[in-house]
Backbone as CSV, one residue per row, in Angstrom:
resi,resn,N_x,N_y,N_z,CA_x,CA_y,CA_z,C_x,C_y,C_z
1,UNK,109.529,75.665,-58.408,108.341,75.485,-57.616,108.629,75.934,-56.186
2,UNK,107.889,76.782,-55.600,107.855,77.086,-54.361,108.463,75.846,-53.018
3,UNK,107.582,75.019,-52.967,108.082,73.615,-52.642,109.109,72.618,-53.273
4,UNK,110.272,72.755,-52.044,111.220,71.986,-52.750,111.313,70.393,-53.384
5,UNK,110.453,69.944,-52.328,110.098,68.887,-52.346,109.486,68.098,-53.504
6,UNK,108.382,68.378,-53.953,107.719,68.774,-54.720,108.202,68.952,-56.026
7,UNK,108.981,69.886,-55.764,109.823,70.562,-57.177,111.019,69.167,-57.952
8,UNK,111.442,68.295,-56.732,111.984,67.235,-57.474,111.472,66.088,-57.798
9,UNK,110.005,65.998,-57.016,109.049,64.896,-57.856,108.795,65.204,-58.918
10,UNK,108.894,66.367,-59.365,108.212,66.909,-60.953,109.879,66.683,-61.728
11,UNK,110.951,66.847,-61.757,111.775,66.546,-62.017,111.669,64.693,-62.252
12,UNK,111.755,64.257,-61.293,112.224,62.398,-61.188,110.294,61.944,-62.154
13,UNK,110.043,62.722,-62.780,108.625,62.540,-63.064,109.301,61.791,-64.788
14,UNK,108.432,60.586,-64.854,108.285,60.220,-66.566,107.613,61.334,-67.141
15,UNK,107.774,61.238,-68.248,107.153,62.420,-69.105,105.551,62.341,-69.654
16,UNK,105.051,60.845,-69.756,103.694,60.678,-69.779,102.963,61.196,-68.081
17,UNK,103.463,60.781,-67.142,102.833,61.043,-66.114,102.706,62.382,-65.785
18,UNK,103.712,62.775,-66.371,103.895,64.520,-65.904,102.700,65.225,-66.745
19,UNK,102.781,65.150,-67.984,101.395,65.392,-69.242,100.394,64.965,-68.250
20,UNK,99.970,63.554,-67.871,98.767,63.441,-66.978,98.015,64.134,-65.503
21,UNK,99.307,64.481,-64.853,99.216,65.145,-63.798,99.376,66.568,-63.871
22,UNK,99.461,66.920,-64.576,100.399,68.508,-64.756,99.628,69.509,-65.611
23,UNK,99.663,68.741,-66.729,99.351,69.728,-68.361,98.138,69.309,-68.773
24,UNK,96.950,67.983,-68.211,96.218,67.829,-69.137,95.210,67.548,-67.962
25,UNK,94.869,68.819,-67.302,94.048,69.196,-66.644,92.864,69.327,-67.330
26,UNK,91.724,68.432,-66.963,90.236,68.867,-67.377,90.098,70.621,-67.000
27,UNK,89.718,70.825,-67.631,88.703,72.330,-67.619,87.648,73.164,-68.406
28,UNK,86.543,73.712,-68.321,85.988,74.241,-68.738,86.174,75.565,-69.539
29,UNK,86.202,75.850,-70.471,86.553,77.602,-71.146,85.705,78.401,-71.265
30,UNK,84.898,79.324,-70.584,83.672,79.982,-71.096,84.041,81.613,-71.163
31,UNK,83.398,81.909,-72.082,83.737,83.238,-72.925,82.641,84.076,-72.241
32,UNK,83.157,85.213,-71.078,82.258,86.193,-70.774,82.114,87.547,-71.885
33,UNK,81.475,88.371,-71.832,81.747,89.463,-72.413,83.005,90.283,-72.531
34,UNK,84.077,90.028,-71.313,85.358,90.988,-71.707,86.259,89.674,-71.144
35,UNK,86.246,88.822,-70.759,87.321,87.648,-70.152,87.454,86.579,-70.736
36,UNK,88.179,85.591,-69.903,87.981,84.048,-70.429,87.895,83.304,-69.149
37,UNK,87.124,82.686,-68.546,87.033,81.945,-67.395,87.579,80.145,-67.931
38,UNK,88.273,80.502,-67.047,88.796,78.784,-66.447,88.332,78.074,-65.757
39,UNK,87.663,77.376,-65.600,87.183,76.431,-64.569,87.581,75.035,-64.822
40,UNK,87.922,75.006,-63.433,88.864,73.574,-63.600,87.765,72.828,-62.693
41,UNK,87.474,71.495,-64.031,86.869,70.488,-63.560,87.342,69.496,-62.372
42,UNK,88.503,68.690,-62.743,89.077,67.874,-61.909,90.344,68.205,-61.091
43,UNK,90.128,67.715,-59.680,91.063,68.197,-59.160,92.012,67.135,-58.724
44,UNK,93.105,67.568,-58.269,94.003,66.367,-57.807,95.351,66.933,-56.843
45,UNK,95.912,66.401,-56.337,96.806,67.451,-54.898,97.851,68.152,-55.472
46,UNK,98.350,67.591,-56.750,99.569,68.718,-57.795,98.724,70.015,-58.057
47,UNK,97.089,70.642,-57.887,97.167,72.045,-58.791,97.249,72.581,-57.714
48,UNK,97.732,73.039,-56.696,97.910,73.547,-55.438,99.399,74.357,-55.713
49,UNK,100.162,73.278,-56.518,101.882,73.520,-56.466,101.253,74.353,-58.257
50,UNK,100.563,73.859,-59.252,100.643,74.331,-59.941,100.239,76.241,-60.151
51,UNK,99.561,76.177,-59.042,98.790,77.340,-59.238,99.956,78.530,-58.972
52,UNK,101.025,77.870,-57.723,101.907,78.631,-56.473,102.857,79.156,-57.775
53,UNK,103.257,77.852,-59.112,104.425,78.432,-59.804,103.984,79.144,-60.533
């Protein structure tokens, strides 16, 4: 992770919390004609670091 800091909270992280904060991001999937759009419903101050890695 760009942020070091950061990078060892996700480390010292339980493994349920990490799934909650991390991987099981609400989002939307909608199918354009040639793409796939993401839209992320909920936000929270980790997709900032997620986006950077």
């Amino acid at each position: 992770m760009p942020n070091l800091e950061r990078g060892w909270q996700v480390l010292k992280m339980e493994f349920r919390r990490f799934l909650n904060t991390l991987i099981m991001i609400p989002c939307q999937i909608v199918k354009t004609e040639r793409k796939i759009v993401y839209r992320i419903l909920g936000y929270n101050d980790w997709l900032k670091d997620f986006f950077a890695t």
